[in-house]
mmCIF file of the N, C-alpha and C atoms, coordinates in Angstrom:
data_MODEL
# 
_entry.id   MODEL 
# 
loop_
_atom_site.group_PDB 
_atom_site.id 
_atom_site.type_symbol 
_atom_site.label_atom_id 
_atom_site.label_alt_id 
_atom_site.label_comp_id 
_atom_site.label_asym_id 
_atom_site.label_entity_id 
_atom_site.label_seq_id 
_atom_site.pdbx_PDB_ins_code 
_atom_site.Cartn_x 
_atom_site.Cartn_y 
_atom_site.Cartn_z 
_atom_site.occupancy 
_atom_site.B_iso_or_equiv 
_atom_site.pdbx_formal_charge 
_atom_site.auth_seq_id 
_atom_site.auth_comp_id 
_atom_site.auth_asym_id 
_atom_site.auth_atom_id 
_atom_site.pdbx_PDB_model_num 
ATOM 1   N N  . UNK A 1 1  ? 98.728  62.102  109.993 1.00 0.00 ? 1  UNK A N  1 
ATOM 2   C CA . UNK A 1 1  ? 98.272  62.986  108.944 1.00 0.00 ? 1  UNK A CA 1 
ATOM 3   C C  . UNK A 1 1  ? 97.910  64.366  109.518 1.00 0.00 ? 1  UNK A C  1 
ATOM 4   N N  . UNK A 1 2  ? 97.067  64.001  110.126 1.00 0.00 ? 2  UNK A N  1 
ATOM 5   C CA . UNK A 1 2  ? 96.354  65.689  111.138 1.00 0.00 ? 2  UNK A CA 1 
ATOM 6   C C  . UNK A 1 2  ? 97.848  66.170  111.562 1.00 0.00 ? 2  UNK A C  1 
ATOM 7   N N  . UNK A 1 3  ? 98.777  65.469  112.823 1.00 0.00 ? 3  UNK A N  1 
ATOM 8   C CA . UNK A 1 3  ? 100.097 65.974  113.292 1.00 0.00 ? 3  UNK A CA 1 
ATOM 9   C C  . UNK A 1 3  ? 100.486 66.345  112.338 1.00 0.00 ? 3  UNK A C  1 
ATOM 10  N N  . UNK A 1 4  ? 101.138 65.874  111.250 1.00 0.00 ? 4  UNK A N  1 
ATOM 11  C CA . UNK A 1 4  ? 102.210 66.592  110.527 1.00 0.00 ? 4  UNK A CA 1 
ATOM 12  C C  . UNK A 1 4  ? 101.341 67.846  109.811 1.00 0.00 ? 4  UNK A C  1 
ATOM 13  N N  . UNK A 1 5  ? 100.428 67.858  109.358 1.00 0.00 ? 5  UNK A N  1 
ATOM 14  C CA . UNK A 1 5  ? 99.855  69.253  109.306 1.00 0.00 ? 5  UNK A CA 1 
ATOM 15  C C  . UNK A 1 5  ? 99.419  70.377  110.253 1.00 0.00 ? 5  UNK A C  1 
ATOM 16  N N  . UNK A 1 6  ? 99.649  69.892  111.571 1.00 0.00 ? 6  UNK A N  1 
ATOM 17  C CA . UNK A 1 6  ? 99.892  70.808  112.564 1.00 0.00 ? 6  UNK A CA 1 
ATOM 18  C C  . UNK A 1 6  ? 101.011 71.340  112.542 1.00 0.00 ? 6  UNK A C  1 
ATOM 19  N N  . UNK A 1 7  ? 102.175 70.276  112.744 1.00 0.00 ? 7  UNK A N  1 
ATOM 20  C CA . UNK A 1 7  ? 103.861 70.536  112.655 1.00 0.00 ? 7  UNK A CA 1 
ATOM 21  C C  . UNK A 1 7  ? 104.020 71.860  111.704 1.00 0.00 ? 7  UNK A C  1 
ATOM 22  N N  . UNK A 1 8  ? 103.618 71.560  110.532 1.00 0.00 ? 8  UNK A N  1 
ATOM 23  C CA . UNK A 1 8  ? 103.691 72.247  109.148 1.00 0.00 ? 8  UNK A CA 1 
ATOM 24  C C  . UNK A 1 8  ? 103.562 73.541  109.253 1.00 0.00 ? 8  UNK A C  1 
ATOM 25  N N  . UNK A 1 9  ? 101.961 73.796  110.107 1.00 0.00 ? 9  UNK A N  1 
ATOM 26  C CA . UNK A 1 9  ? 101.514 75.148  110.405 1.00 0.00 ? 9  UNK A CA 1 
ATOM 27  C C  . UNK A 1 9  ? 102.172 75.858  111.243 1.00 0.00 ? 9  UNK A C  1 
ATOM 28  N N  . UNK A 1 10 ? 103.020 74.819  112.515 1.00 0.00 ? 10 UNK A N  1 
ATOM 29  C CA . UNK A 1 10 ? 103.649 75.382  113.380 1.00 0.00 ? 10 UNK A CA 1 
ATOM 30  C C  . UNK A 1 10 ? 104.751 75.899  113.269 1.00 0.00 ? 10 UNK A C  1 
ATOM 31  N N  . UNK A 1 11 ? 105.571 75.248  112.505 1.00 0.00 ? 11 UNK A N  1 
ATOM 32  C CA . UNK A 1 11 ? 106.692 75.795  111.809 1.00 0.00 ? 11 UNK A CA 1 
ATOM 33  C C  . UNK A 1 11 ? 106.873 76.801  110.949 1.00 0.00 ? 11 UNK A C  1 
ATOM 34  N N  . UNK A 1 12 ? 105.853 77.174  110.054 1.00 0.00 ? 12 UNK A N  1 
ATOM 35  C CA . UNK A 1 12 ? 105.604 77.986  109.156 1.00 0.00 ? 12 UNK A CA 1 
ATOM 36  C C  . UNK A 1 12 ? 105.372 79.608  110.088 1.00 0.00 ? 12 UNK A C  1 
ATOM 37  N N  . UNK A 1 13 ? 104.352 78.791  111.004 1.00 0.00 ? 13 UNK A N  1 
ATOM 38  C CA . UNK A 1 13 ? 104.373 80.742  111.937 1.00 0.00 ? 13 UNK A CA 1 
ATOM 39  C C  . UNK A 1 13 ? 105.247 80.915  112.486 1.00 0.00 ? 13 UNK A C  1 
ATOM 40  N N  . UNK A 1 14 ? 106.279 79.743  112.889 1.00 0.00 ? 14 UNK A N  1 
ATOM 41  C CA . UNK A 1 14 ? 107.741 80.476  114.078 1.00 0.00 ? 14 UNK A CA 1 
ATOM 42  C C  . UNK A 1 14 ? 108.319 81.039  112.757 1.00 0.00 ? 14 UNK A C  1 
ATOM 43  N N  . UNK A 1 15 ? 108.585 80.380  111.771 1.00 0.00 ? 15 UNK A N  1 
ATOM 44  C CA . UNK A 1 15 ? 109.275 81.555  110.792 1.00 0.00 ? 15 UNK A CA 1 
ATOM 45  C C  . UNK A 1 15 ? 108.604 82.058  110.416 1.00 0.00 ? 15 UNK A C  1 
ATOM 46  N N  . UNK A 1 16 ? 107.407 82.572  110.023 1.00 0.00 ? 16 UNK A N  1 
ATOM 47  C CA . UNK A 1 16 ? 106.716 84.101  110.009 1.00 0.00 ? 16 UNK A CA 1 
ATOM 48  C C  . UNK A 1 16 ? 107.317 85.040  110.756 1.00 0.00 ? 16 UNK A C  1 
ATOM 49  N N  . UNK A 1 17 ? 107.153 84.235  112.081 1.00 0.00 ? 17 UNK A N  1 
ATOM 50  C CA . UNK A 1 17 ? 107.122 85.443  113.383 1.00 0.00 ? 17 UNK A CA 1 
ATOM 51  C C  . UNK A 1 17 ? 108.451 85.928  113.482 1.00 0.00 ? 17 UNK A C  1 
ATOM 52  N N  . UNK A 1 18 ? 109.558 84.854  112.938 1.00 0.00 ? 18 UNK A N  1 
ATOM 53  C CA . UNK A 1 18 ? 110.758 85.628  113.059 1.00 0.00 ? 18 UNK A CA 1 
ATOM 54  C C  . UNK A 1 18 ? 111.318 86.302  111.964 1.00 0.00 ? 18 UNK A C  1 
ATOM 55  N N  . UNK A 1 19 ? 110.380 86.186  111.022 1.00 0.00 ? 19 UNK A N  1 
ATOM 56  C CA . UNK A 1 19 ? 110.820 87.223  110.014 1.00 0.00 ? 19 UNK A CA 1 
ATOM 57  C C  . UNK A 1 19 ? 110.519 88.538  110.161 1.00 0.00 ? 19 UNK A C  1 
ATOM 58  N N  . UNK A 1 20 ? 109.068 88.971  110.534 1.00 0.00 ? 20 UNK A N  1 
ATOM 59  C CA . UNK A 1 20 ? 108.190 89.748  111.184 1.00 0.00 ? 20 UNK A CA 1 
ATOM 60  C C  . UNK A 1 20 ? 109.056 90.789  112.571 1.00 0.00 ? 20 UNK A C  1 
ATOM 61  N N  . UNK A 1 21 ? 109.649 89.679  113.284 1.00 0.00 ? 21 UNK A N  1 
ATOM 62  C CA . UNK A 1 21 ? 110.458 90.621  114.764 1.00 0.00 ? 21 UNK A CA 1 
ATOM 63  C C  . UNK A 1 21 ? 111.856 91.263  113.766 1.00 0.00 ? 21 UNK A C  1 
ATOM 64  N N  . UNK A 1 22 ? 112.833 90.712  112.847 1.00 0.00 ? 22 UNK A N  1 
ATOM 65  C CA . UNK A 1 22 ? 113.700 90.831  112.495 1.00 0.00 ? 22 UNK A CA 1 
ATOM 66  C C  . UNK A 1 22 ? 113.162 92.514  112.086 1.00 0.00 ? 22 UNK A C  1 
ATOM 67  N N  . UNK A 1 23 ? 112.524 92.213  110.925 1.00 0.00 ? 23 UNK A N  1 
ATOM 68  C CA . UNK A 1 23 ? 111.982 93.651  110.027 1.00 0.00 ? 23 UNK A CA 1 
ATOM 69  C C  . UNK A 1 23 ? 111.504 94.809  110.957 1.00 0.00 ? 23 UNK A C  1 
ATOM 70  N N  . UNK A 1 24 ? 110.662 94.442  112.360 1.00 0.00 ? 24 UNK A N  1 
ATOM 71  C CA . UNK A 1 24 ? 110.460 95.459  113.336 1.00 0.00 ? 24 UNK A CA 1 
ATOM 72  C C  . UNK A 1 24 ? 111.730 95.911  114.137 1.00 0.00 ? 24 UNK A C  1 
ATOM 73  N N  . UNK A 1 25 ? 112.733 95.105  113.811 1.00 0.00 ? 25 UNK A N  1 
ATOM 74  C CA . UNK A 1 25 ? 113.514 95.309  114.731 1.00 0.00 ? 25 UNK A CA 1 
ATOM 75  C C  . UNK A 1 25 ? 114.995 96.425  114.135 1.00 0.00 ? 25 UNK A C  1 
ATOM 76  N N  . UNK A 1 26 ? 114.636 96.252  112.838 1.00 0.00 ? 26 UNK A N  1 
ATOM 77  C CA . UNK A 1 26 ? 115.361 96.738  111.978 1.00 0.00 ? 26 UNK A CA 1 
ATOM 78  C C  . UNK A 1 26 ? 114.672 98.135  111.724 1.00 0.00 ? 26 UNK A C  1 
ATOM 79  N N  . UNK A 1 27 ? 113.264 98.155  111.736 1.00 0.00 ? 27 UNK A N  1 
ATOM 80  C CA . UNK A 1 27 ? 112.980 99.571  111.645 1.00 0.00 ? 27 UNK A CA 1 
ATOM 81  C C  . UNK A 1 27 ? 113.067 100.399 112.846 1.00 0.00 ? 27 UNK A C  1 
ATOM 82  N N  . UNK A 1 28 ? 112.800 99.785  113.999 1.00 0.00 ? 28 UNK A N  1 
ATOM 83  C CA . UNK A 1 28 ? 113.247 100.572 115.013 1.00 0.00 ? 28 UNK A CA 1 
ATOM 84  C C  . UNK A 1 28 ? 114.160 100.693 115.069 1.00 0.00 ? 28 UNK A C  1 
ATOM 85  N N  . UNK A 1 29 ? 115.750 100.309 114.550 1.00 0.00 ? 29 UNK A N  1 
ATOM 86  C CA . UNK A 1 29 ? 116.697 100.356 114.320 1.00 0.00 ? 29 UNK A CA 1 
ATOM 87  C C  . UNK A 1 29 ? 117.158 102.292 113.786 1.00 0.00 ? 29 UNK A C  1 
ATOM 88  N N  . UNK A 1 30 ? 116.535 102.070 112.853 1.00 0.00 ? 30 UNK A N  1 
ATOM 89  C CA . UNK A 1 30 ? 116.034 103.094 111.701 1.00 0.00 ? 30 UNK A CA 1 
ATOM 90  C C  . UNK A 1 30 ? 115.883 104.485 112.237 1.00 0.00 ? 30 UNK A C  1 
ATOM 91  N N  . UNK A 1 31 ? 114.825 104.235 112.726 1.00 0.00 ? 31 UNK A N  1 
ATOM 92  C CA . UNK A 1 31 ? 113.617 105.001 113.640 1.00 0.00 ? 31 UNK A CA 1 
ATOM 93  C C  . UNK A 1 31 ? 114.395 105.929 114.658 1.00 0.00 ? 31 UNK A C  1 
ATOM 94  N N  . UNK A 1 32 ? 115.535 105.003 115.294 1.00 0.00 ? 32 UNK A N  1 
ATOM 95  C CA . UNK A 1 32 ? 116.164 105.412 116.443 1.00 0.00 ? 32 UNK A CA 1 
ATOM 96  C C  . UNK A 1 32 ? 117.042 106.318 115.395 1.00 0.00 ? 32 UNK A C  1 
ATOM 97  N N  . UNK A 1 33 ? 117.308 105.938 115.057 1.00 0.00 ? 33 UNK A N  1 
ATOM 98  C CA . UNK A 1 33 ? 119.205 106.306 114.376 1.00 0.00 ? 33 UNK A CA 1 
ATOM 99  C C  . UNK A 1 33 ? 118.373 107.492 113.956 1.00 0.00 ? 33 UNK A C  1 
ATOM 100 N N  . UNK A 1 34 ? 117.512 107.850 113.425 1.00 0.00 ? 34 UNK A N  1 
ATOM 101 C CA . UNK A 1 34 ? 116.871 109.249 112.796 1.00 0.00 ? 34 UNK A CA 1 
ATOM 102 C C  . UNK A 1 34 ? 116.371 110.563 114.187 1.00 0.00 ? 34 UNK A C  1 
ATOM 103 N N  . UNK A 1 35 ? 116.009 109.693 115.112 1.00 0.00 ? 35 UNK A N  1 
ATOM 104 C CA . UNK A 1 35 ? 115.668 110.585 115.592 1.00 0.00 ? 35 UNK A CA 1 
ATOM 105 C C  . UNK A 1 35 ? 116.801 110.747 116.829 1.00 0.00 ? 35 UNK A C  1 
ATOM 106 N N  . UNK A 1 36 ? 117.701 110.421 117.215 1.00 0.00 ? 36 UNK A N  1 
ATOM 107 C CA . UNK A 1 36 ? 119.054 110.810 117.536 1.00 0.00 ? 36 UNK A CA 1 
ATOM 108 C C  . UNK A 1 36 ? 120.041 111.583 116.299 1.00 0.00 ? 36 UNK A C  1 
ATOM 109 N N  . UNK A 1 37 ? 119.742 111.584 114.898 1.00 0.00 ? 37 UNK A N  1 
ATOM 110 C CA . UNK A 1 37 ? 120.080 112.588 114.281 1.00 0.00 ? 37 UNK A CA 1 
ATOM 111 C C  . UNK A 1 37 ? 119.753 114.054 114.308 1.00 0.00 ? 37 UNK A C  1 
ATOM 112 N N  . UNK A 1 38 ? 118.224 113.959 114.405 1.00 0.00 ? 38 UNK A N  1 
ATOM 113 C CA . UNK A 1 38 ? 117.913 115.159 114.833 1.00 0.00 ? 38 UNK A CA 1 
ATOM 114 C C  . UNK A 1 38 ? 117.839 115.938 116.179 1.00 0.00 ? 38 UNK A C  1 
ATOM 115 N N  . UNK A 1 39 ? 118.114 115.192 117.055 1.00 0.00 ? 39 UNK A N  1 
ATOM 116 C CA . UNK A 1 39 ? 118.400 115.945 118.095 1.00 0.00 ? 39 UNK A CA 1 
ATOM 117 C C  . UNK A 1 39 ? 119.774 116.095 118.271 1.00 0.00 ? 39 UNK A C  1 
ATOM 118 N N  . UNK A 1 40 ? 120.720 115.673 118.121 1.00 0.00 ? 40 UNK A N  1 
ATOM 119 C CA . UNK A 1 40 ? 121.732 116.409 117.460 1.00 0.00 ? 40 UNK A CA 1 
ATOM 120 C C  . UNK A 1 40 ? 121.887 117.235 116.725 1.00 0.00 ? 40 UNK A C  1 
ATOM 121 N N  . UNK A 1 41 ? 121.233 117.706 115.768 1.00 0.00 ? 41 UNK A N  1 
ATOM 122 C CA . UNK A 1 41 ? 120.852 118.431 115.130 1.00 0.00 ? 41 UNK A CA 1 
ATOM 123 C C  . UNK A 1 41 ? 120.478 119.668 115.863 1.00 0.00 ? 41 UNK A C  1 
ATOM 124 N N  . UNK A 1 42 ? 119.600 119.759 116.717 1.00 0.00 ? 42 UNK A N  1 
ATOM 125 C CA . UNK A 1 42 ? 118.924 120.369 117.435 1.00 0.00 ? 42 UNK A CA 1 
ATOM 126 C C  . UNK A 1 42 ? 119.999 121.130 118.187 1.00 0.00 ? 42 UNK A C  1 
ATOM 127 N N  . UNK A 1 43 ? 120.536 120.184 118.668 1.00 0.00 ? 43 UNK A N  1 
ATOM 128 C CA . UNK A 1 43 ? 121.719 120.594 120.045 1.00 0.00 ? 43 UNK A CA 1 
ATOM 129 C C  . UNK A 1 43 ? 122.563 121.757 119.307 1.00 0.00 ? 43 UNK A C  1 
ATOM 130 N N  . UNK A 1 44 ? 122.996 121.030 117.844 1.00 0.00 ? 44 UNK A N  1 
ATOM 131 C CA . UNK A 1 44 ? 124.247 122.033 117.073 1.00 0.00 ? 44 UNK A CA 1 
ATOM 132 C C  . UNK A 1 44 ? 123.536 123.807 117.107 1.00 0.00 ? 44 UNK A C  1 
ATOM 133 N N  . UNK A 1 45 ? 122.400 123.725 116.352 1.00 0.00 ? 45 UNK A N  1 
ATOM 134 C CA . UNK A 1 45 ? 121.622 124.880 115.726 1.00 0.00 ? 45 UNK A CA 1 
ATOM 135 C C  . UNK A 1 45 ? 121.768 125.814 117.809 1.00 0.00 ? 45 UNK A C  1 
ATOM 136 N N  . UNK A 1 46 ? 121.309 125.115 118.829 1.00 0.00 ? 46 UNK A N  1 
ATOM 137 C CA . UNK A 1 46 ? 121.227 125.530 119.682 1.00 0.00 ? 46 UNK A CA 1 
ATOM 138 C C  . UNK A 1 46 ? 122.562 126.104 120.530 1.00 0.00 ? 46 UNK A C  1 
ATOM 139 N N  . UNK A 1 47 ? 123.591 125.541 120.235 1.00 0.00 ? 47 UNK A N  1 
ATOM 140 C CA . UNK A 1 47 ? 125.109 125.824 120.273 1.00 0.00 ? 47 UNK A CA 1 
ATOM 141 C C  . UNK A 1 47 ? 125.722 126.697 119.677 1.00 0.00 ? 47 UNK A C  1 
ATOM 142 N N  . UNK A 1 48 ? 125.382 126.846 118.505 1.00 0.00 ? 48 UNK A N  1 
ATOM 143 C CA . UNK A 1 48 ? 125.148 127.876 117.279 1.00 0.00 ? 48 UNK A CA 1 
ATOM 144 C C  . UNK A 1 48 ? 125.038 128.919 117.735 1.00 0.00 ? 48 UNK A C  1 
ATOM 145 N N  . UNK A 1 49 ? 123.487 129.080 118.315 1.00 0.00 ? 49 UNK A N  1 
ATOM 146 C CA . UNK A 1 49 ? 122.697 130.419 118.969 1.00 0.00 ? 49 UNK A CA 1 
ATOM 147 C C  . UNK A 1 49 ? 123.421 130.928 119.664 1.00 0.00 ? 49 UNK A C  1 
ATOM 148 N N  . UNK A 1 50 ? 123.935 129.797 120.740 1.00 0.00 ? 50 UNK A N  1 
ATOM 149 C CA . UNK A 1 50 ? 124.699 130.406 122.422 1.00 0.00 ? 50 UNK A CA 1 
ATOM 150 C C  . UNK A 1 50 ? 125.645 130.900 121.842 1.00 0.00 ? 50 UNK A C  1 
ATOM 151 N N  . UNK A 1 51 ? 126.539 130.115 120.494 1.00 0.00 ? 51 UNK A N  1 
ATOM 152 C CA . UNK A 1 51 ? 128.077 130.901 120.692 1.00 0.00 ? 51 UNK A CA 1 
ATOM 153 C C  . UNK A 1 51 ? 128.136 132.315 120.174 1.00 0.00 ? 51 UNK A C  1 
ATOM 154 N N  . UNK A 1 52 ? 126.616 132.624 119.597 1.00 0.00 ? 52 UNK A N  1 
ATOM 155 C CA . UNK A 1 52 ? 126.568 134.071 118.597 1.00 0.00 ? 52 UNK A CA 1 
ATOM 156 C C  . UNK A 1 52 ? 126.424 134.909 119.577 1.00 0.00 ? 52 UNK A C  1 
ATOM 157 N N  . UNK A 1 53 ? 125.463 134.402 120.658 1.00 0.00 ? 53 UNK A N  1 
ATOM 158 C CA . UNK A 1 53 ? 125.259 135.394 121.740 1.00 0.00 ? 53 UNK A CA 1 
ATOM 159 C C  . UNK A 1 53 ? 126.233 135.830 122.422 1.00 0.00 ? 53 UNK A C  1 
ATOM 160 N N  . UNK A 1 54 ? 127.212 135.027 122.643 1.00 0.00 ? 54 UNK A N  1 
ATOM 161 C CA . UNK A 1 54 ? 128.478 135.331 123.675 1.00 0.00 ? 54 UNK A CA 1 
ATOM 162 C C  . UNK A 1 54 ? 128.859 135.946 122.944 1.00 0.00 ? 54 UNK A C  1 
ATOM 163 N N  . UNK A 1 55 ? 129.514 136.208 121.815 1.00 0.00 ? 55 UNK A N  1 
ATOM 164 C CA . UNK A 1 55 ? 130.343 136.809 120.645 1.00 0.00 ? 55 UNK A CA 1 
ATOM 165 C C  . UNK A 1 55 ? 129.582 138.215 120.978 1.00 0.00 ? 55 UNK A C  1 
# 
């Protein structure tokens, strides 16, 4: 009785926890992909500058 309501609990937090890493893992996903947009971003506007200057 006690075991299987341990089991129960135990099982219940490994899938918590892997629902939990999935969703963090997906926003850092996110997170990344945005801020490698903007520094690309960055780079263009800065490429921009140099090629006006040479001109």
């Amino acid at each position: 009785m006690i075991g299987d309501i341990i089991y129960q609990l135990f099982v219940m937090l490994v899938l918590i926890f892997f629902i939990v890493a999935i969703v963090l893992f997906v926003r850092s996903l996110k997170k990344r992909n945005n801020q490698l947009k903007r520094i690309e971003d960055k780079l263009d506007k800065l490429s921009e500058q140099k090629s006006k200057r040479i001109d």
